[in-house]
C-alpha positions in Angstrom: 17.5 15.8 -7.2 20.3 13.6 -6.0 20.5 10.3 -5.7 19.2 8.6 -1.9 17.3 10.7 0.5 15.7 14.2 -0.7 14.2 16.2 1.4 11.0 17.8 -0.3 8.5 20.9 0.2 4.7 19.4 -0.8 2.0 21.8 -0.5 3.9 23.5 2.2 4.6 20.2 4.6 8.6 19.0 4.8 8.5 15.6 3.5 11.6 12.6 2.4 11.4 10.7 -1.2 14.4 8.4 -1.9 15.6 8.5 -5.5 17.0 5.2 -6.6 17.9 3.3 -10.0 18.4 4.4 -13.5 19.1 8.3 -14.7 17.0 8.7 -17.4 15.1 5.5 -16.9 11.0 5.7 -16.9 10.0 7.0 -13.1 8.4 4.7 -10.8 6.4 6.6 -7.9 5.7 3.6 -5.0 3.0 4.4 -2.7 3.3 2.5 0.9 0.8 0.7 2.8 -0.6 1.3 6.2 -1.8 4.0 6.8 1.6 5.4 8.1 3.8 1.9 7.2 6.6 3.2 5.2 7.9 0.2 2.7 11.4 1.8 2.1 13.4 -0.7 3.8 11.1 -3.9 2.5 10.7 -2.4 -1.1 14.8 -2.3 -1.4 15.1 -5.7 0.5 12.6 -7.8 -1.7 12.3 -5.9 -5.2 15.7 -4.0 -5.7 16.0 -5.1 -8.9 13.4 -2.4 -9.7 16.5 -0.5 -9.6 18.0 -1.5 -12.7 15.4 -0.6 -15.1 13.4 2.5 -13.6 14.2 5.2 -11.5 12.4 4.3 -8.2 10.4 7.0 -6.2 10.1 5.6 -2.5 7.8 8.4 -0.9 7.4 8.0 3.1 4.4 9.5 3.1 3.6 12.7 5.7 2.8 10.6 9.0 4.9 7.8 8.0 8.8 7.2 8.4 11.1 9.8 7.8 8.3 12.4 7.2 6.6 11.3 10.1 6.9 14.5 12.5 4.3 13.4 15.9 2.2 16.6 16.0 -0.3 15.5 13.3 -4.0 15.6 14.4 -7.7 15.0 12.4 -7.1 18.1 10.7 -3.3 17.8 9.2 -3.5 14.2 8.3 -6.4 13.7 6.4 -6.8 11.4 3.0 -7.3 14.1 1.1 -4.0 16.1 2.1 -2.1 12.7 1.3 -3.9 12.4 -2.0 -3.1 16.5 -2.7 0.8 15.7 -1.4 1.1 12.5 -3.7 -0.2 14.3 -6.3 2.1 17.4 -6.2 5.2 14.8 -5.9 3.8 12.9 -9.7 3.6 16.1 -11.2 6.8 17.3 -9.6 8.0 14.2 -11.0 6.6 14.0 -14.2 7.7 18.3 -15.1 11.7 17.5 -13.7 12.4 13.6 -15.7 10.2 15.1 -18.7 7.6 12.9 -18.9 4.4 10.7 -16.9 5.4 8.5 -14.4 4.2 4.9 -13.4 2.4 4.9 -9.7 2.4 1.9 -7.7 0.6 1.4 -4.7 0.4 -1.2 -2.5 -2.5 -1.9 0.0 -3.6 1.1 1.4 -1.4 2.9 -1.2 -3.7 2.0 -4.2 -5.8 4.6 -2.0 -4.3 7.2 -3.3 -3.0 5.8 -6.1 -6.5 5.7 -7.6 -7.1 9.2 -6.8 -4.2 10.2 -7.5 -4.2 8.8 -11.2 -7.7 10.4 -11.7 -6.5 13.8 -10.9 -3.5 13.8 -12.6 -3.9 11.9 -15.7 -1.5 13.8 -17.9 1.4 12.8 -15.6 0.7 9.4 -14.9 1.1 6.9 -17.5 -0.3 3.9 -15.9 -1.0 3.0 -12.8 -0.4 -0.3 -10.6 -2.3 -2.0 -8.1 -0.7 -4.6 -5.8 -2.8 -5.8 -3.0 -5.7 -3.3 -4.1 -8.5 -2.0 -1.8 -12.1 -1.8 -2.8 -14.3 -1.1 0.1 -12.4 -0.3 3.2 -15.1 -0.9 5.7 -16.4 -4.6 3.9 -12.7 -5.8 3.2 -12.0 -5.6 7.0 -15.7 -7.4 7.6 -14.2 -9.9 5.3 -11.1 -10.3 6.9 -12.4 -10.8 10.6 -15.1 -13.5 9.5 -11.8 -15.3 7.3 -10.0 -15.7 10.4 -12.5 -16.6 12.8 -13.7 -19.0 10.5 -9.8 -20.7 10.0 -9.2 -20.6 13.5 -12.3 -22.7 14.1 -11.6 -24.7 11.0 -8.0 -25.1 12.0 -8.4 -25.8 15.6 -6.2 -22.8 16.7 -7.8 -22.6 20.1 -5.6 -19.2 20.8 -6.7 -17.4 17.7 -10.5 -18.0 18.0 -10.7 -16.9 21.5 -9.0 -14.0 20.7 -11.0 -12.7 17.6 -14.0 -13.9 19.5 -13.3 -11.0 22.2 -12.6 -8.9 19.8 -16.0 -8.6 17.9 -17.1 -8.6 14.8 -16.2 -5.0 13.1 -19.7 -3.2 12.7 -18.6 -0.7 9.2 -15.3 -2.0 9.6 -14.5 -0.5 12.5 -13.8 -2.8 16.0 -14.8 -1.9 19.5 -11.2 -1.7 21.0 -10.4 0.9 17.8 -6.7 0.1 16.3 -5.8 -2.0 19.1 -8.2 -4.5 17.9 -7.0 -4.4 14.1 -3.6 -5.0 15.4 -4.5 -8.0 17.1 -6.7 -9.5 14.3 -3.6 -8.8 12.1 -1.4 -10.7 14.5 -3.5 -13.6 14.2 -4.7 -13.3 10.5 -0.7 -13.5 9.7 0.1 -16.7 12.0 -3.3 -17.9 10.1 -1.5 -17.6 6.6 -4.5 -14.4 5.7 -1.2 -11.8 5.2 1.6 -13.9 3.5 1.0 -17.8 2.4 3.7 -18.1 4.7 3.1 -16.9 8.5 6.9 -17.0 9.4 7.4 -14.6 6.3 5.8 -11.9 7.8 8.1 -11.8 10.9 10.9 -11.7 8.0 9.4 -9.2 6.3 8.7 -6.6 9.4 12.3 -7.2 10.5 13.8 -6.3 7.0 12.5 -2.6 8.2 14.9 -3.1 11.6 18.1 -4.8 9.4 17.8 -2.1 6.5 20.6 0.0 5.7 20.0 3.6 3.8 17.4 4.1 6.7 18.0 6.7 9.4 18.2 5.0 13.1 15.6 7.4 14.5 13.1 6.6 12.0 13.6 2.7 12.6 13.1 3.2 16.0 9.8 6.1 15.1 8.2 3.4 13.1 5.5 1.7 14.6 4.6 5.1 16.6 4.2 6.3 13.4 2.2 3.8 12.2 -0.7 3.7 15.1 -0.6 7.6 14.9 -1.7 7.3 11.1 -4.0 4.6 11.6 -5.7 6.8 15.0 -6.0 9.6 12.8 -7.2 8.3 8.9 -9.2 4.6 9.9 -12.4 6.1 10.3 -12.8 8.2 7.6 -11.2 5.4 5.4 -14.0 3.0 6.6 -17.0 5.7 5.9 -15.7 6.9 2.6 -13.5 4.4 0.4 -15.6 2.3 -1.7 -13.9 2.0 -5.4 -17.2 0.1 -7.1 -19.3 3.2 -5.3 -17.2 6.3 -6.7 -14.2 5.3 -8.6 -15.5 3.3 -11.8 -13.6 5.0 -14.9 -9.7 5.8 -14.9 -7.8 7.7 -17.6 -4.7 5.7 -17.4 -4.0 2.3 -18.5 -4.5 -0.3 -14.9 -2.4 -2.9 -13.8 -3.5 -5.1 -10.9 -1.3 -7.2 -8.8 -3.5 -9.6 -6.1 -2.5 -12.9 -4.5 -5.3 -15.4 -4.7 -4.7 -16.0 -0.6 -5.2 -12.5 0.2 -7.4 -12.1 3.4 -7.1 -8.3 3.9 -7.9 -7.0 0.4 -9.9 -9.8 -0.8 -9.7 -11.4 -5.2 -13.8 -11.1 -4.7 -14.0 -7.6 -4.5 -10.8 -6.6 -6.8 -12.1 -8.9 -9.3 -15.8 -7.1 -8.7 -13.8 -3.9 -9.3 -11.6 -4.5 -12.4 -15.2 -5.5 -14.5 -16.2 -2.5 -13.6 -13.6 -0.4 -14.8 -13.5 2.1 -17.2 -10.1 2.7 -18.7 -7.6 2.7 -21.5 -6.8 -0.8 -21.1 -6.4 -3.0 -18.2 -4.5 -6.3 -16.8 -5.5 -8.2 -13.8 -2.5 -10.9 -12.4 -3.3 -13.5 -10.3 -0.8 -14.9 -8.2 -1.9 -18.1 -6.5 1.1 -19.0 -4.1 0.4 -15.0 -2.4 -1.6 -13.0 -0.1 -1.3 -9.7 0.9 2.5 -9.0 0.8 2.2 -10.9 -2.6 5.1 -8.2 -4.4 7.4 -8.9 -1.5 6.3 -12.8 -1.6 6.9 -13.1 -5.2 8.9 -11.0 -6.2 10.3 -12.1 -9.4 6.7 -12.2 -10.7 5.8 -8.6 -9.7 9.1 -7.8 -11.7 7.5 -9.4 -14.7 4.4 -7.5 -14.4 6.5 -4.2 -14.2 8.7 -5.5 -16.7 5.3 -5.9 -19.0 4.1 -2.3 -17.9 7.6 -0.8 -19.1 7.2 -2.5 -22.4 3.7 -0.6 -22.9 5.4 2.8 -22.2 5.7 5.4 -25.1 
């Protein structure tokens, strides 16, 4: 595979990894948030200095960026055919650069990364949780009464009458569907629930629109892409994704990366999660000045925790 954009065949579906870094270097696989928000753009804006000591695996998942195609319904897109395409690409992976590879996720890309981890354990050899979900359904339950509760607290006037119409999800799901999560984002980021600073969100989003390396038509595809994937895969997310339920015991070694101000995937339940866990060994980082972009927020510290995971490798 060359270096920059690849275009790949994963159980059957036409899909684009970018290759980026160090030949020879240990493999990092990163696994994007959304659903459907491809982190290609932000992951080479805020933590390119991945670059110089692994060789960086940016996968834009099926439904998201460059592989997002617009004629996926409830029966292409599924969480199961993202888990069974992230695995193929680890062991793809793993068999061509001769060894396991380190999987990152972020957000809803410790999803899969989870699953995928458990499934594949001889080609993954650890796995890395930034911003890491728990329970899909109570996390957003969470999130709603955080930022109805700061609005109040605050005095935001704007904010509480807008999460007030907005309901309280019931199973984490709203009554205006993924309109409604949109807005409660909007306002849980001016809030400070998303990044300990609102205005870096905005920053963040528009490193996507400023990127270079990233096609013009996906750019402009992006946030289509996004509500498509978050249409199809919210639902079944909410009903089936509970880590403390059915995901208790890895077979790789388990990084986690949270930000103490996290209001989407909140330190309660990651914290519930990682003394539960089963697995070769395990490392939980705190970072107190972060929320949920907390890689992007602090970088330099993310760097340190990868730098500490390379140092672990065989």
């Amino acid at each position: 595979m060359r270096t920059g954009w690849n275009e790949l065949v994963l159980n059957g579906r036409q899909q684009w990894v970018s290759l980026r870094g160090v030949p020879g270097a240990p493999v990092l696989v990163f696994l994007h948030g959304g659903p459907g928000g491809s982190e290609f753009a932000q992951r080479r804006r805020y933590l390119r200095d991945l670059e110089r000591d692994w060789l960086v695996v940016d996968w834009d998942q099926p439904g998201a960026g460059r592989s997002y195609r617009g004629d996926d319904t409830t029966d292409t897109l599924t969480v199961e055919s993202l888990v069974a395409d992230g695995t193929a690409l680890v062991e793809l992976m793993a068999a061509r650069y001769g060894g396991p590879v380190v999987v990152v996720g972020h957000s809803f890309g410790t999803v899969l990364g989870t699953r995928i981890a458990q499934r594949a354990p001889d080609s993954v050899a650890a796995y890395v949780g930034a911003s890491q979900v728990v329970n899909w359904a109570q996390q957003e339950e969470r999130s709603y009464d955080w930022a109805l509760a700061e609005a109040s607290r605050t005095g935001h006037a704007k904010a509480e009458t807008a999460l007030r119409g907005l309901g309280r999800p019931t199973d984490g799901q709203y009554a205006g569907g993924i309109t409604a999560v949109e807005i409660q984002r909007r306002w849980l980021g001016a809030l400070g629930g998303v990044a300990v600073d609102p205005k870096f969100v905005g920053l963040w989003a528009l490193s996507m629109l400023t990127s270079g390396g990233y096609p013009l038509g996906a750019k402009l595809r992006y946030l289509k892409a996004m509500n498509t994937s978050m249409n199809l895969l919210w639902p079944t997310l909410c009903e089936t994704v509970d880590l403390r339920r059915d995901l208790t015991s890895l077979p790789v070694p388990v990084h986690l990366f949270a930000g103490a101000k996290d209001r989407i995937t909140d330190l309660v339940q990651i914290q519930e999660w990682f003394d539960l866990l089963d697995c070769p060994s395990k490392r939980l980082k705190i970072v107190d000045d972060a929320a949920h972009l907390n890689l992007y927020e602090q970088p330099a510290r993310f760097q340190d925790c990868m730098n500490q995971v390379r140092a672990t490798l065989r």
